[in-house]
BAFI-3210 file (N, C-alpha, C; in Angstrom, 3 decimals, decimal comma, padded with zeros to 6 digits):
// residues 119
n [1|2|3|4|5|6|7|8|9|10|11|12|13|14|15|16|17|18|19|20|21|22|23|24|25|26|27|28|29|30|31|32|33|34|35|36|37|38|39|40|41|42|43|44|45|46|47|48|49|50|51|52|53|54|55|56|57|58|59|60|61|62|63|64|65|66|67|68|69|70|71|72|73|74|75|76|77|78|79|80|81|82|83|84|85|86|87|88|89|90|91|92|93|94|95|96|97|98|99|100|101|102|103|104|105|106|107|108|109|110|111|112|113|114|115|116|117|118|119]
n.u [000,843|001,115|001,261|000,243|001,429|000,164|001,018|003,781|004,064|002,933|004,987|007,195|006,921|007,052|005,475|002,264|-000,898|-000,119|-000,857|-000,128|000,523|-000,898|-002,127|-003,627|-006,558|-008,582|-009,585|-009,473|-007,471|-005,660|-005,199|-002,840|-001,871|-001,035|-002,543|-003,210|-004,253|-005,677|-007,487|-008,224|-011,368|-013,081|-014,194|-014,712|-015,795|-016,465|-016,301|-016,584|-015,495|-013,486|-013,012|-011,322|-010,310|-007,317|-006,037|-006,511|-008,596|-010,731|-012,538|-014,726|-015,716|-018,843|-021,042|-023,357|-022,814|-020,817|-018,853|-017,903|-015,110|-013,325|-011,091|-010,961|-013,664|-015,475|-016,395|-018,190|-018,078|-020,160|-020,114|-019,243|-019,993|-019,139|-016,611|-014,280|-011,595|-010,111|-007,833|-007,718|-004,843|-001,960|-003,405|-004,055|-005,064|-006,798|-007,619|-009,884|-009,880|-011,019|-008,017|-005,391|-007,094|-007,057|-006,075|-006,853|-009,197|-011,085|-009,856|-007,182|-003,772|-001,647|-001,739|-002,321|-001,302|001,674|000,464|-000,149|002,233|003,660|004,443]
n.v [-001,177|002,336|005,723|007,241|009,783|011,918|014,326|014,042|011,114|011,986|013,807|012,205|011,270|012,294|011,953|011,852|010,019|007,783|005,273|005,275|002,934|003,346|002,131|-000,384|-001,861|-004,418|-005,943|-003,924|-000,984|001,901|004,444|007,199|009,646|011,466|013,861|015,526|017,377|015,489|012,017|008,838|007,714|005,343|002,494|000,248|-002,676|-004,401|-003,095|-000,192|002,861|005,215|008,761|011,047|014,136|015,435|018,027|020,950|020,972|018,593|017,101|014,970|013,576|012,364|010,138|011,586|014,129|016,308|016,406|018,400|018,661|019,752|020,683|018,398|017,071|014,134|011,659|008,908|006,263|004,482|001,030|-000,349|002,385|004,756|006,904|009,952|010,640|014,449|017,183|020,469|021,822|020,663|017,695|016,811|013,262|011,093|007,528|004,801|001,214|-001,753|-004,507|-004,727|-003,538|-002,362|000,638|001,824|000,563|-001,088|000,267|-000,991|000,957|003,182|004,794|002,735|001,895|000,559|-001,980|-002,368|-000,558|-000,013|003,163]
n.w [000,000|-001,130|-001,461|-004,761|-006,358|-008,493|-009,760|-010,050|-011,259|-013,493|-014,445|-015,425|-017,867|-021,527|-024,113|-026,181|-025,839|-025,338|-023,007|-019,180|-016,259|-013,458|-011,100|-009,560|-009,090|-008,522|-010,822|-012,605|-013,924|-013,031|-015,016|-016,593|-018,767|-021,502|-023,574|-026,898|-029,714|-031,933|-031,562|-032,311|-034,377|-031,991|-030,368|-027,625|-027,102|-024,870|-022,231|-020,370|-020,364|-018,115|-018,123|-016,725|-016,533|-015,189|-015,809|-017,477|-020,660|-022,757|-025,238|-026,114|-029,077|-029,950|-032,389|-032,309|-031,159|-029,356|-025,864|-023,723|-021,134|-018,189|-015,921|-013,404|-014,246|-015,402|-017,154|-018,174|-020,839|-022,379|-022,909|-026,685|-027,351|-030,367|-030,076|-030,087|-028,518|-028,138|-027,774|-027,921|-026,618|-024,806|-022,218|-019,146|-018,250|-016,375|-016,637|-016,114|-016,345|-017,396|-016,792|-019,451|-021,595|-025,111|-025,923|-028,396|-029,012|-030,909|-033,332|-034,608|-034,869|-035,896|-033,539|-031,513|-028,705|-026,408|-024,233|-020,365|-019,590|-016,536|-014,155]
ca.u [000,000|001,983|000,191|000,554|001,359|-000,184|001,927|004,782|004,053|002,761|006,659|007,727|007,214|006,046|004,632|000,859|-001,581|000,293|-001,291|000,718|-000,664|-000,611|-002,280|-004,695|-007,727|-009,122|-009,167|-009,144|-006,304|-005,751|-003,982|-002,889|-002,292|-001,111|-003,229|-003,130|-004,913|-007,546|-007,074|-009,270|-012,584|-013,178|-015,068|-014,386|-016,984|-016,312|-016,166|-017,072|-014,165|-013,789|-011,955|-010,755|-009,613|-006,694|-005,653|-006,520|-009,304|-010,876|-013,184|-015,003|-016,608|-019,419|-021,193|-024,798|-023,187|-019,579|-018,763|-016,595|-014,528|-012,452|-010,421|-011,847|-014,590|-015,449|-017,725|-018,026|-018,816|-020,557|-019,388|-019,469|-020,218|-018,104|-015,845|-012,780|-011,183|-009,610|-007,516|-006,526|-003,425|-001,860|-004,133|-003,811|-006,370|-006,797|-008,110|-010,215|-010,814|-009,831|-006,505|-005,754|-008,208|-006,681|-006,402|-007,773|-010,192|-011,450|-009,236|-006,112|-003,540|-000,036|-001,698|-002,500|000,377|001,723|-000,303|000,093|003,216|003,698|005,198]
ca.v [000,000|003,077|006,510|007,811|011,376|012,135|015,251|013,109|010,778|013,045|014,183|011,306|011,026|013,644|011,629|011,767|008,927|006,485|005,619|004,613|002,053|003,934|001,484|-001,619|-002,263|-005,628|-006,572|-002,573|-000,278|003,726|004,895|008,465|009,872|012,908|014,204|016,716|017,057|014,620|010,425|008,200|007,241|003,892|002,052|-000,639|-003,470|-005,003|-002,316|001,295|003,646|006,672|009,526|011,891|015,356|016,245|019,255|021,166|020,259|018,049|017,134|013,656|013,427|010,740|010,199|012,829|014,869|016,517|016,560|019,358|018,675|020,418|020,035|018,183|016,843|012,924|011,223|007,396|006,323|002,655|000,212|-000,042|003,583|005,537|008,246|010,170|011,982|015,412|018,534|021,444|021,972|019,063|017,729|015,203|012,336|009,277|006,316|003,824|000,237|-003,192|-004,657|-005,782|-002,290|-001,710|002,447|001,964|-000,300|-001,698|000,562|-000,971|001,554|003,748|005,465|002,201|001,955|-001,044|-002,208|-002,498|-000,361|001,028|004,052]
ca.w [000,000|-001,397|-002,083|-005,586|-006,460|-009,936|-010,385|-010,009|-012,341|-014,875|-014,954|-015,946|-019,364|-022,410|-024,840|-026,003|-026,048|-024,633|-021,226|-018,553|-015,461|-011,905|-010,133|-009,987|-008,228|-008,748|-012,602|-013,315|-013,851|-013,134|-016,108|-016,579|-019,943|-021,975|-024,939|-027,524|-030,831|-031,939|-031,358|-033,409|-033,611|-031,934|-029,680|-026,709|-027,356|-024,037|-021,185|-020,342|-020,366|-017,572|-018,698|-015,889|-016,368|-013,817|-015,458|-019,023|-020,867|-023,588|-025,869|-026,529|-029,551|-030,728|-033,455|-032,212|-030,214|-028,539|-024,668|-023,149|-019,727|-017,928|-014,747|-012,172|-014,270|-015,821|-018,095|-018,199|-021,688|-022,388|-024,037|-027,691|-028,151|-030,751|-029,687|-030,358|-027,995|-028,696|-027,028|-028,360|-026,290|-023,816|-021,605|-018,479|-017,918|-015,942|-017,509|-015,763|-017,483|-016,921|-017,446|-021,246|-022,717|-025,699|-025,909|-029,605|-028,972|-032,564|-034,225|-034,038|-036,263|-035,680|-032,316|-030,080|-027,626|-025,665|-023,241|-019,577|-019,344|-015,543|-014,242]
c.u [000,884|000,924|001,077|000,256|001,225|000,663|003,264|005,246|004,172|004,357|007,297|007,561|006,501|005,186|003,334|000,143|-001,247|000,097|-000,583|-000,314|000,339|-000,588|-003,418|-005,522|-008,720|-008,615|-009,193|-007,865|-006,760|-004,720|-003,974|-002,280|-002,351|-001,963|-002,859|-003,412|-005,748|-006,543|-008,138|-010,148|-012,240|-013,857|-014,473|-015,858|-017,268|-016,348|-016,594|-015,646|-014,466|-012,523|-012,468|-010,024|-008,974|-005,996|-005,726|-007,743|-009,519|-011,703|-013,763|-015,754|-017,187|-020,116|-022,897|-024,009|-021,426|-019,541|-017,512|-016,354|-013,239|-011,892|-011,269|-013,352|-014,423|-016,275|-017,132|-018,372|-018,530|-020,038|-019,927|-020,098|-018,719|-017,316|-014,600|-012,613|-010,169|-008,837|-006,520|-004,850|-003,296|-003,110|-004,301|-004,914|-006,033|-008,048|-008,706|-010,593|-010,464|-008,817|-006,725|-006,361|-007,051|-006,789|-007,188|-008,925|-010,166|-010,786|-007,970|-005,027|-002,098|-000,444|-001,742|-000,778|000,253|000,962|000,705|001,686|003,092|004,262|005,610]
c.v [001,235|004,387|006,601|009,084|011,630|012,982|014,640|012,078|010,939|013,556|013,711|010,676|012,344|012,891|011,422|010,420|007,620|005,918|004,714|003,937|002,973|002,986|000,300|-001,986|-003,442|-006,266|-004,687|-001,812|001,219|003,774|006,087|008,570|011,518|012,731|015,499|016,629|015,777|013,045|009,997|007,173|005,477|003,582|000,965|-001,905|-004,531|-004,469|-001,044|001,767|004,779|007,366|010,805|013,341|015,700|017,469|019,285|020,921|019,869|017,797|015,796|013,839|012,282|010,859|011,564|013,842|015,504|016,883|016,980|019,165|019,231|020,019|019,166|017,371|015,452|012,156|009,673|007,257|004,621|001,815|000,070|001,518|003,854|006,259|008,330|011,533|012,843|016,251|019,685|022,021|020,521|019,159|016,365|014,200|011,221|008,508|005,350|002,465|-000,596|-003,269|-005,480|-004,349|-001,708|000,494|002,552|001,498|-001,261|-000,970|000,586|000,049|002,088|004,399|004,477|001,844|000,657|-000,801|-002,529|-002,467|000,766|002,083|003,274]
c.w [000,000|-001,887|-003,876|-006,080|-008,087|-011,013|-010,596|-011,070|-013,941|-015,577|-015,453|-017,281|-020,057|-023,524|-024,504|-026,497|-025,895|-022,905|-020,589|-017,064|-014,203|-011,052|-010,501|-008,618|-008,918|-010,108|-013,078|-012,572|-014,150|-014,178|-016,730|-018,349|-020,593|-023,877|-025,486|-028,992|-030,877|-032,123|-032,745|-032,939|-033,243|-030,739|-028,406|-026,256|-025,908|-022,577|-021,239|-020,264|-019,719|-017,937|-017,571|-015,936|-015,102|-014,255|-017,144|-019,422|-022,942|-024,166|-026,175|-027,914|-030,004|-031,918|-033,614|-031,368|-029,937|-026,850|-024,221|-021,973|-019,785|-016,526|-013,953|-012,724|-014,956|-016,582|-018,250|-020,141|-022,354|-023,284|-025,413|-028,251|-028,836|-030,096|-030,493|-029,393|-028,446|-027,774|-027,741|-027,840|-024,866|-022,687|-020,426|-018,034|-017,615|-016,524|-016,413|-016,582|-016,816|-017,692|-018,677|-021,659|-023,516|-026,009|-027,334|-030,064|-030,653|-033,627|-034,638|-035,548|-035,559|-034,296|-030,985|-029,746|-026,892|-024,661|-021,889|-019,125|-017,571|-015,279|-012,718]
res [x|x|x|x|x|x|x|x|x|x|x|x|x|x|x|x|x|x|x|x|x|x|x|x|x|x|x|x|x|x|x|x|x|x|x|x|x|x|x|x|x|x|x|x|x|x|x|x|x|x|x|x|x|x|x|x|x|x|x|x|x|x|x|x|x|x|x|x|x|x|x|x|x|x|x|x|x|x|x|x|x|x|x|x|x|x|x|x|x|x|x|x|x|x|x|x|x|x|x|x|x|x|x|x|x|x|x|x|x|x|x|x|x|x|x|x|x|x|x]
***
């Protein structure tokens, strides 16, 4: 049992869209996460995905609609829906899913990143 300091982490690397594993609670993993400009659309046919704003904000979009967050704020979003998330300038977010969630879900291409890399 170790705390973890987010800001801390966050320091530790610059690259975007590659999410890194904080921590693990049961079969799910916290995984933090720099963004900037738009990802690609895709879906997760197997789980919900929470996306965490800890600092900056971002943009989800789906296929009716776009959802704006900003610090401090979170949106779950169900499984098999579309999305693509977006941010105009960097932006930090924790990731909730289970372990194994591809970051591209169904779209595998040059942005999904290795899986279950820790900090």
């Amino acid at each position: 049992m170790e705390k973890v300091n987010l800001k801390q982490k966050f320091s530790k690397f610059s690259d975007h869209w590659s999410p890194k594993v904080i921590a693990e609670m049961n079969d799910y993993q916290f995984k933090i996460v720099k963004i900037k400009n738009d990802f690609v659309w895709h879906s997760h046919e197997e789980t919900d995905e929470v996306f965490f704003v800890i600092d900056g904000e971002m943009s989800i979009h789906f296929e009716d609609s776009i959802v704006e967050l900003n610090k401090g704020e979170l949106i779950v979003v169900p499984k098999g829906i579309r999305h693509m998330p977006s941010s105009e300038e960097e932006c930090l977010v924790m990731l909730v899913e289970p372990r194994g969630t591809i970051n591209t879900g169904d779209n595998v291409g040059d942005l999904t990143a290795d899986n279950d890399i820790w900090l």
